[in-house]
C-alpha positions, 0 to 999 in steps of 0.5 A: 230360677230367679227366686234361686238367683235372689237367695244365692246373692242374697247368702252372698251379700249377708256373708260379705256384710258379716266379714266385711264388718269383722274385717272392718273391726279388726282393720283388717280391709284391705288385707282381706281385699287382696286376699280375696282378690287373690282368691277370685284369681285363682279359682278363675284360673284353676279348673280344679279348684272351680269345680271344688267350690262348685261341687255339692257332692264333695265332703265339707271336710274336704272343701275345707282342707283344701281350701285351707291348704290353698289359702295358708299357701297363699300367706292369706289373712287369719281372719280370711282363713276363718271365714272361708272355713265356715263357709266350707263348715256351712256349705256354702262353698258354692256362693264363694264367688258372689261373696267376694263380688259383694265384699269387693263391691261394698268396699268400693262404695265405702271408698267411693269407686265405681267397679267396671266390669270389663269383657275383651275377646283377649286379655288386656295388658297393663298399659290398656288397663290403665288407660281404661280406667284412666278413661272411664275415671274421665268420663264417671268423674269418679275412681273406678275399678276395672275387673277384666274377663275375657270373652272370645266370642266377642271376637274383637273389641269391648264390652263395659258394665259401670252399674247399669250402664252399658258400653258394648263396642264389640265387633260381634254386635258390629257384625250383628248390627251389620247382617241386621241392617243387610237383611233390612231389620233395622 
């Protein structure tokens, strides 16, 4: 399973590299950034398109329509269009979410920011976003880019990832620490 993992980010990271670098050339980076953040958007937010970038049973073909037919909607860039129909043509649909991951990241180390990966029981308004990352930009002494999720079963609370460091202020570690220290574990 981990040799599947590192082979899956390591198409991913090849391919972000490969469109980052034509993106680059054609100075063409932020407009493919907003596209593919677009993108991530959407297919966190579709249950349908989820499962098309996810399913090996789906004809290339196919993959590729759709996908053209959801980015040329989305006014996205030509040489986004091009890239996510090779992937499609390669079928490597399945990696498109690592591959957005990986180009994100490289552009953020390229400008010098730092990416905090964000879970909330609920979803964050735009107000607590800002003083997030106004907050951690504070403490990383750096620009940070903060990429929120929501997960329930935190119940209430945060959990923050900024590289290998890890703030988990959850309610349900709380409460796990809580019937830990109960039971005398800890």
């Amino acid at each position: 399973m981990a040799a599947e993992a590192t082979g899956t980010s390591g198409i991913a990271q090849r391919y972000a590299t490969a469109l980052f670098e034509l993106a680059d050339e054609a100075k063409a980076l932020d407009a493919v950034a907003d596209d593919l953040t677009s993108l991530r958007s959407l297919i966190d937010d579709s249950a349908d398109l989820r499962r098309l970038v996810a399913s090996p049973a789906m004809d290339r073909a196919d993959q590729g329509r759709a996908m053209a037919g959801v980015l040329e909607k989305g006014s996205a860039n030509p040489l986004t269009r091009n890239f996510v129909a090779v992937v499609c043509a390669n079928r490597r649909l399945f990696v498109l979410p690592a591959m957005i991951r990986a180009y994100l990241a490289e552009l953020a180390a390229r400008r010098g920011e730092l990416t905090a990966e964000v879970s909330s029981a609920i979803a964050l308004d735009d107000a607590q976003t800002a003083a997030l990352t106004d907050q951690l930009r504070k403490v990383m002494g750096a620009k940070v880019q903060v990429e929120a999720t929501v997960d329930p079963a935190l119940l209430g609370g945060l959990v923050v990832k900024v590289g290998s460091r890890m703030v988990d202020a959850s309610l349900r570690t709380k409460l796990n620490k809580l019937q830990l220290a109960m039971k005398g574990v800890g």
